[in-house]
N, C-alpha and C positions, 0 to 999 in steps of 0.2 A: 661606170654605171653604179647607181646607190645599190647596197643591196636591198634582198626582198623583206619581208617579213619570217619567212619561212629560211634566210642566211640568220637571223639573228634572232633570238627569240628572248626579248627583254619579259622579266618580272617585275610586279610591280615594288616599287621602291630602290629599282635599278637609275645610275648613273648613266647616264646617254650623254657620250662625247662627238659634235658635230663638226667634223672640221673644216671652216670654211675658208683656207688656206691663210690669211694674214691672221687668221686666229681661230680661237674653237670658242664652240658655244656649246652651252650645258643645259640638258633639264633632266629632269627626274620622272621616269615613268610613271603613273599610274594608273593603268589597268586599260580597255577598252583600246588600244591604240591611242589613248592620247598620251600629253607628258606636258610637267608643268613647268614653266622657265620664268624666269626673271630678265625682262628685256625693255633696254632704255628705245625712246618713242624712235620709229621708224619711217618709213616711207608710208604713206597708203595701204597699199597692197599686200606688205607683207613679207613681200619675196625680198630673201637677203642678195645683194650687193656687195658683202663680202667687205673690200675695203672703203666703199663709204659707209657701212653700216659701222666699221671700226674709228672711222673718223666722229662721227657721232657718238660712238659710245665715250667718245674720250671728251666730247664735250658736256655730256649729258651728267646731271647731280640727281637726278629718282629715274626710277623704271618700274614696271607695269610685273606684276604677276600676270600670267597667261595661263589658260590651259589649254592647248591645239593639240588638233589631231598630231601625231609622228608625222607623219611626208611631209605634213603643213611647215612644220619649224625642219626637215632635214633639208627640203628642195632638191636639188640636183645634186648635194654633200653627200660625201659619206659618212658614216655614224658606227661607235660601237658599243654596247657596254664597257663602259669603264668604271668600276667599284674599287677604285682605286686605293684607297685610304682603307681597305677593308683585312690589311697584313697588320695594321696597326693601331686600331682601333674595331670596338664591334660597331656593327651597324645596330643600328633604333631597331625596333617591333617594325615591319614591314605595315603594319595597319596603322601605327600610330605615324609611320612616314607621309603616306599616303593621306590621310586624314586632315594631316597639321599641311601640308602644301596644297591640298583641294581650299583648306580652312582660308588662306592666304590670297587665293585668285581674287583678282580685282582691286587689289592693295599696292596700294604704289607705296615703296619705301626706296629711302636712300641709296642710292649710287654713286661705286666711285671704280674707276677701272683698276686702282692698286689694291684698295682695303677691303671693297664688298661689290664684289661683279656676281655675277652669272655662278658661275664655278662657288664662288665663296657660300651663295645661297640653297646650293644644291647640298655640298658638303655636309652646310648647317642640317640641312633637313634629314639628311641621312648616319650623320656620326653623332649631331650635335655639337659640332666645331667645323667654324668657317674658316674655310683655307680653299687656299688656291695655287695649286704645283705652276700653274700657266706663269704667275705674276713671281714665285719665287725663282722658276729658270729663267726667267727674264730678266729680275736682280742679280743671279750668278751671272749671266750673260754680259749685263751690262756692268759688273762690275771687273770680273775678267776683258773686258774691252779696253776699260780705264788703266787698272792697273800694266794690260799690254803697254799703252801707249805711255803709261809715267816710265817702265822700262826703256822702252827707244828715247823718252826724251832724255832721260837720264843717264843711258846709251853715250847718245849724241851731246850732251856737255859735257860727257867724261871725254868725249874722243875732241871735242874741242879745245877742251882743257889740254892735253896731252901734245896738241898740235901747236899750240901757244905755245908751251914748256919747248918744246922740242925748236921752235924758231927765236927764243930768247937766247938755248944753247948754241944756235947757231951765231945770232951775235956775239 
């Protein structure tokens, strides 16, 4: 069950982390119940799909500035403040967050799911530097994957090698 308004009680110029299980989507509060997000073109309706919305986004090179209501962009998701970046950097002036993302609705600019997603735009609007933790444990992810597997390959010709050696001995 998403929570209520009354579980979470965002500010404006707040990080809203949505998780819609193959990945999260981001907007930035502000103020009235809505929140602004950055989101490459969708279904009709609106209502996330979750992993074809991701298949999309990975096809997709611009995306749409929005402003919606909160429930509109969390749907049946859970959601929470996340100010993540906020141990390491200060956050903007909460007015001038909020002003510069209202400033933006309606504005399509470039999209890319590694370099400037969702996450990346929210970031910007909040610290003034675009980043995205999603797209960098992805890279830890996918590079601990690689490196696993050049271990087992390398594993597996050392132990072939050895099995060679050992059957030349035997001749």
């Amino acid at each position: 069950m998403a929570p209520t308004l009354f579980d979470v009680n965002p500010k404006p110029g707040d990080l809203i982390e949505i998780n819609r299980g193959a990945y999260k989507h981001w907007a930035i509060y502000v103020g009235q119940n809505e929140v602004v997000h950055l989101i490459p073109p969708t279904h009709d309706d609106g209502d996330s799909l979750g992993f074809v919305d991701l298949v999309r986004y990975l096809d997709s090179n611009s995306a749409e500035v929005k402003c919606d209501k909160l429930w509109d962009v969390v749907g049946p998701h859970q959601y929470h403040v996340n100010n993540q970046l906020d141990y390491k950097y200060n956050p903007r002036d909460k007015h001038s967050i909020v002003r510069d993302a209202r400033a933006l609705v309606g504005r399509s600019l470039p999209y890319c799911l590694a370099r400037y997603n969702c996450e990346h735009f929210v970031t910007n609007l909040r610290y003034g530097k675009p980043q995205s933790r999603q797209v960098r444990d992805a890279a830890i992810v996918g590079g601990a994957a690689v490196a696993g597997v050049a271990v087992v390959a390398l594993g597996a010709a050392l132990f072939a090698s050895l099995l060679r050696h050992e059957n030349d001995d035997d001749d």
